[in-house]
C-alpha positions in Angstrom: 119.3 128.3 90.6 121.2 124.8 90.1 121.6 122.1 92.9 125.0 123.2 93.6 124.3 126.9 93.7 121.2 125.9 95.9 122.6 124.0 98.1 126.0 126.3 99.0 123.2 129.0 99.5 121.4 127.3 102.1 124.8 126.1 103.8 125.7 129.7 103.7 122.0 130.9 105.2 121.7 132.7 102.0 118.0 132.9 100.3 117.0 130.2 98.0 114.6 129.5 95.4 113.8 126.2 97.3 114.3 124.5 100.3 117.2 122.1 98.9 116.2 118.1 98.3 118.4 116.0 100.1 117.7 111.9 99.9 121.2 110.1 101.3 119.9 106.3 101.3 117.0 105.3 98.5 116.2 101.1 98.8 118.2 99.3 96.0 115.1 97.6 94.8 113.3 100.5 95.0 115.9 102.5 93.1 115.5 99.4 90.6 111.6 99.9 90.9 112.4 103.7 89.7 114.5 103.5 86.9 112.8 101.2 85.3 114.8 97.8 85.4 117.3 96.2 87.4 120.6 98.0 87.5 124.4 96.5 88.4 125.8 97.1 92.1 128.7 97.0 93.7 129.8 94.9 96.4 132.2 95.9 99.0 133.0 92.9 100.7 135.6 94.4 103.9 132.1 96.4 104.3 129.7 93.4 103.8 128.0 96.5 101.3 126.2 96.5 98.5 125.9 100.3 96.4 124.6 101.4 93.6 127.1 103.0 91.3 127.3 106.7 90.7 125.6 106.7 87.3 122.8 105.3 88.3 122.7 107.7 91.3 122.9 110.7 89.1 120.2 109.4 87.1 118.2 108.8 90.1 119.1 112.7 91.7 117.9 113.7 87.8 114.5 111.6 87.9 113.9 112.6 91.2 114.8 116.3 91.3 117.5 115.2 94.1 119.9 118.5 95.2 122.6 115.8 95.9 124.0 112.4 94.6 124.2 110.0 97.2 127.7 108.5 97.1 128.2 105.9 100.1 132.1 105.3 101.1 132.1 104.4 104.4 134.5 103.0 107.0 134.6 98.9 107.6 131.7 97.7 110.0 133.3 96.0 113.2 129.9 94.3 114.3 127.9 91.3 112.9 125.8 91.7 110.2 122.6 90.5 109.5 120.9 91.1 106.1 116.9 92.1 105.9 114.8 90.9 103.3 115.1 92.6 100.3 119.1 92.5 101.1 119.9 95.5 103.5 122.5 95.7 105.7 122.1 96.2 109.3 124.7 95.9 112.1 124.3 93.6 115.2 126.5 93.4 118.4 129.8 95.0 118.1 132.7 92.7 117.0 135.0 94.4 119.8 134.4 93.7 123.2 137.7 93.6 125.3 141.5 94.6 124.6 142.1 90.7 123.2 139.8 91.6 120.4 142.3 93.4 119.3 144.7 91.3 118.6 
């Protein structure tokens, strides 16, 4: 059984050969860690984001037996940001408070 036929299976309750594998969010340094050297990303600015790109996601679902490849598109983040240490992005306080925030 591949990761798609796996996967539909167990969305459709139907017996699998394994329960599927699925990893949405793996550290960018640690992906880096994994694969061996440091890889390019992609910044996002209107979502203050950082991603890897979808080739070195497939090669991470591959080296990690992953049933899924992560691909992050998101909507834009209406709250502050504030960046942890090795770079990830966590939102603050909402941006949007009142009706004049609006405008």
């Amino acid at each position: 059984m591949n990761s798609r036929e796996r996967v539909l299976a167990a969305l459709e309750r139907k017996p699998v050969d394994r329960v599927p594998f699925v990893e949405t969010t793996i550290g960018l340094k640690i992906g880096e860690a994994l694969l061996g050297h440091p890889r390019p990303t992609l910044t996002i600015p209107a979502l203050r984001s950082t991603i890897r790109n979808v080739e070195d996601e497939k090669a991470l679902s591959r080296l990690l037996h992953r049933d899924n490849i992560s691909l992050r598109i998101t909507a834009p983040i209406f709250s502050a940001i504030v960046r942890g240490a090795t770079g990830e992005v966590f939102a603050e306080e909402g941006l949007i408070h009142t009706m004049d925030d609006f405008k």
